[in-house]
C-alpha positions, 0 to 999 in steps of 0.5 A: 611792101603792103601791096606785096604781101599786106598779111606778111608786112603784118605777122613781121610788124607783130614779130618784130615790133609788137605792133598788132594794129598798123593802121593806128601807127602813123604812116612815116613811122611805119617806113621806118619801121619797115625799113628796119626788118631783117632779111628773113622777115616773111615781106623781105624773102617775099620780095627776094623770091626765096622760099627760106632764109640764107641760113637754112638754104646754107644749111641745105647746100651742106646736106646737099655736099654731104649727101653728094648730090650732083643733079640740080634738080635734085639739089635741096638748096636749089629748090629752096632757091627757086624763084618764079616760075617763067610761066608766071613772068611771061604772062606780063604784056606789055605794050608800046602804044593804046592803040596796041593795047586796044587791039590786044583787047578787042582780040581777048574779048572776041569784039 
C-alpha cells in the first residue's frame, strides 16, 4: 500500500485510526491496521482504479437512467468508473531474456 500511494495510506491512517505519525506504530500493527480499511479509503479506490466510492458511482448511474443517457461516453457513472488508461499499460515492457533487455537498452540509449 505505501509503495502505491505513501500520502493516501496516511490521510486513511489519520481518518480512520487517529493515527498521524505511522513510522512509530510497529510494522505488524500496521498490516492489521491496513487490512482493516474500508473499501472507500483513498489507498483502496487507488488500488481499484476507481475515481469514486460504490455508492456515489451508484448514485451517479441513477442520474444517468434518469436523465436517459444512452451513450457511454457521455454516461456519469462511466466516467467515475474508468480505469488506466491503455497508453498508460502499454508503456510496461517486458522481456524474456537479458540479452533482450540489453538490446532494448542499447537501442533507447543510441549505443
Amino acid at each position: 500500500m505505501l509503495a502505491t500511494d505513501r500520502t493516501a495510506v496516511i490521510c486513511d491512517f489519520a481518518e480512520t485510526y487517529g493515527i498521524l505519525d505511522i513510522e512509530r506504530v510497529p510494522v505488524r500493527t500496521l498490516c492489521t491496521l491496513a487490512a482493516g480499511l474500508g473499501l472507500n479509503s483513498r489507498i483502496r479506490l487507488k488500488q481499484s482504479g476507481m475515481k469514486a466510492p460504490w455508492d456515489i458511482v451508484l448514485l451517479a448511474k441513477a442520474i444517468d437512467i434518469l436523465l436517459g443517457v444512452d451513450k457511454k461516453s457521455d454516461s456519469l457513472s462511466m466516467m467515475l468508473l474508468e480505469t488506466k488508461d491503455e497508453k498508460e499499460e502499454s508503456d510496461l515492457m517486458v522481456f524474456d531474456s537479458i540479452e533482450a533487455f540489453e538490446a532494448r537498452r542499447a537501442a533507447i540509449l543510441g549505443a
